[in-house]
C-alpha positions as a Markdown table, in Angstrom:
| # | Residue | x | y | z |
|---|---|---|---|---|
| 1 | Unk | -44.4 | 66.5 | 1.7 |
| 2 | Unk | -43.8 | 64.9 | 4.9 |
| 3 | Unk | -42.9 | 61.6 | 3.1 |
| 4 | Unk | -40.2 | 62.9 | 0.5 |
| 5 | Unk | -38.6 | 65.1 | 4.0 |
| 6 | Unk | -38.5 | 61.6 | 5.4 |
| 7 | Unk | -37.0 | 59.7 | 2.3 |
| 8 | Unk | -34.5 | 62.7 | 1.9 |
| 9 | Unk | -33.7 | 62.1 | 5.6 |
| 10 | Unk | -33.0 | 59.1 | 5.7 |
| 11 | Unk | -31.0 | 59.0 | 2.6 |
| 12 | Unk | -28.7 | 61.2 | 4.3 |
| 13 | Unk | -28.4 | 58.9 | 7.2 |
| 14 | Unk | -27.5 | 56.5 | 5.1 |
| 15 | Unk | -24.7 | 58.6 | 3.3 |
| 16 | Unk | -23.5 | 60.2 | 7.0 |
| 17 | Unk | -23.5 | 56.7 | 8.0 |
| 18 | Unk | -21.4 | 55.4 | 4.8 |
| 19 | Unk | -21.5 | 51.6 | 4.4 |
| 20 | Unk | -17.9 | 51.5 | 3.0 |
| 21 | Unk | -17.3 | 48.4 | 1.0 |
| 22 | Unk | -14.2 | 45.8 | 2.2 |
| 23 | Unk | -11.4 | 46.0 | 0.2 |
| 24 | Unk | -10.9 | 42.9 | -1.9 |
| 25 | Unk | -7.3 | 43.2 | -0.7 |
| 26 | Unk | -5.1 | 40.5 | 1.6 |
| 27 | Unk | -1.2 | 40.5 | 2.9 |
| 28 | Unk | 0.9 | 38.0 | 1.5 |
| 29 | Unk | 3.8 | 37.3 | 3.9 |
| 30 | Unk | 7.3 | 35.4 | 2.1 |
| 31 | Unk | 9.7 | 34.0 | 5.0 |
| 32 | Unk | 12.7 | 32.7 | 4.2 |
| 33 | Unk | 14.8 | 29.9 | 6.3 |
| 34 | Unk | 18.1 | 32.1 | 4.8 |
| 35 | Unk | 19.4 | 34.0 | 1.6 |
| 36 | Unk | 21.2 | 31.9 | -0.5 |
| 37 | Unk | 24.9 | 34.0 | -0.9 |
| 38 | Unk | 24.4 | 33.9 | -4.5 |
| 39 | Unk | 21.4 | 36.0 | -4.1 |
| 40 | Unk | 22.4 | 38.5 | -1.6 |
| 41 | Unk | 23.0 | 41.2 | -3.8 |
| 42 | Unk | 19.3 | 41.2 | -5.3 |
| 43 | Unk | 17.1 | 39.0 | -3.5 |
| 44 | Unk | 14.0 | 39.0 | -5.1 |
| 45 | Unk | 10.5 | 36.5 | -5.5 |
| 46 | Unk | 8.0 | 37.6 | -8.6 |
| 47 | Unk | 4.4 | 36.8 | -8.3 |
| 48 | Unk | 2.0 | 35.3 | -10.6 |
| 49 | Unk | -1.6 | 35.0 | -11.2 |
| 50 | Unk | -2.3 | 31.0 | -11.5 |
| 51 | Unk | -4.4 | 32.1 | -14.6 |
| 52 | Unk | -1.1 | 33.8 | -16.3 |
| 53 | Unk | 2.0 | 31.8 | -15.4 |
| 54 | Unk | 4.1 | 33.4 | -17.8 |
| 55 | Unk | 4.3 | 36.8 | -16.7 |
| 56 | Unk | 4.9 | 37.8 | -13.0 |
| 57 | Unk | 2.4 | 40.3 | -12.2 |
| 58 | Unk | 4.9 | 41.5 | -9.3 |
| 59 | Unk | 8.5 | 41.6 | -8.1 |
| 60 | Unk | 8.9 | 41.2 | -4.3 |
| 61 | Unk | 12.0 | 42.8 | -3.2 |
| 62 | Unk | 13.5 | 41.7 | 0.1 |
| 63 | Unk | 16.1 | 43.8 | 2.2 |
| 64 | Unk | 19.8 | 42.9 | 2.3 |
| 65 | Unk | 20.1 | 39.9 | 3.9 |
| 66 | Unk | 16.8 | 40.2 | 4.7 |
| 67 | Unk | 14.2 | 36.9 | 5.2 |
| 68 | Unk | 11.0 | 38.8 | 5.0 |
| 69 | Unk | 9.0 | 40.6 | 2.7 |
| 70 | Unk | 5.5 | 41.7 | 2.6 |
| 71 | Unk | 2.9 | 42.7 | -0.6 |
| 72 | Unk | -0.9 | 43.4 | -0.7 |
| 73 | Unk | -2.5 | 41.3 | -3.2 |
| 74 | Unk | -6.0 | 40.7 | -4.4 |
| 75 | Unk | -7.9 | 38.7 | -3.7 |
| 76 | Unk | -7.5 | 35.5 | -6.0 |
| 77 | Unk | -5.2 | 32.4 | -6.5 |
| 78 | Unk | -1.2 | 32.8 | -7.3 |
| 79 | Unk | 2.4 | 31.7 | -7.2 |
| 80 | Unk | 5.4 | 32.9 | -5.7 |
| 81 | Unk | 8.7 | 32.0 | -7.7 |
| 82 | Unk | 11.9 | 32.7 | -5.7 |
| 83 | Unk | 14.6 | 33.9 | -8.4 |
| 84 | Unk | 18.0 | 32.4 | -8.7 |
| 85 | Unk | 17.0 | 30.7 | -5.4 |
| 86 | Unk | 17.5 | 26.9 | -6.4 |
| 87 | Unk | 16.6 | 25.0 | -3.5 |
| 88 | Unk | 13.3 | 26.6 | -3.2 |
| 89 | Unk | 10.9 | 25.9 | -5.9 |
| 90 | Unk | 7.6 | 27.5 | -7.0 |
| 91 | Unk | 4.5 | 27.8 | -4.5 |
| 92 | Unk | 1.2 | 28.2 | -4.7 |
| 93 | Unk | -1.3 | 29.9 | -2.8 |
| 94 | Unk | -4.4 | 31.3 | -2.4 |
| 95 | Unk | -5.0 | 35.3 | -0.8 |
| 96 | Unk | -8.4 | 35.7 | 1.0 |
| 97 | Unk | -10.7 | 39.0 | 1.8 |
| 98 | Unk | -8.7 | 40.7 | 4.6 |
| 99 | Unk | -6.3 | 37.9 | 5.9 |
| 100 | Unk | -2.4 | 37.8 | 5.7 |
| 101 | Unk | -1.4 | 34.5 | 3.7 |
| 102 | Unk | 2.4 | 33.2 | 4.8 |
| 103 | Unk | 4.4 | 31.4 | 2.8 |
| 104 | Unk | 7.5 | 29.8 | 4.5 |
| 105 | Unk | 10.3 | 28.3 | 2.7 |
| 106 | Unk | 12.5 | 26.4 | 4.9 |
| 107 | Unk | 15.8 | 24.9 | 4.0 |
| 108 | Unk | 16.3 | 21.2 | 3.6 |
């Protein structure tokens, strides 16, 4: 009897204590050198899983003349694709476990 009040214990010492799993979550970061005025009315980057290049699994909205924007990803590998944004082409990239990925574009 002794044994199964110390199993039960401890169980629950275990649960109290909760070993909460990471998230398999990271930040990715998009900085922009400056919005291209063709753009300014909707600029926008989609994101895409290396695996699935055709379809954006994400549109990344920035602010009005804004040069940052900010999405949680997965972990995993991906893309980003400004739109309409000629003079800066695809990227790739990788998101890790917890980190913030940036990716810069700066003007030539």
């Amino acid at each position: 009897m002794k044994t199964i009040k110390f199993a039960f214990a401890l169980l629950l010492l275990f649960i109290a204590t909760g070993c909460e799993k990471e998230r398999m979550e990271g930040t990715l970061v998009i900085k922009m050198d400056r919005v291209p005025d063709e753009v300014v009315a909707d600029p926008r980057a989609y994101i895409y899983n290396i695996a699935h290049l055709d379809d954006a699994i994400a549109t990344v909205h920035f602010g009005p003349h804004s040069k940052e924007a900010e999405i949680t990803l997965n972990v995993g590998d991906y893309a980003v694709d400004p739109i309409g944004w000629h003079m800066y082409p695809k990227k790739f990239f990788q998101i890790r476990q917890g980190q913030t990925t940036v990716v810069e574009y700066k003007e030539k």
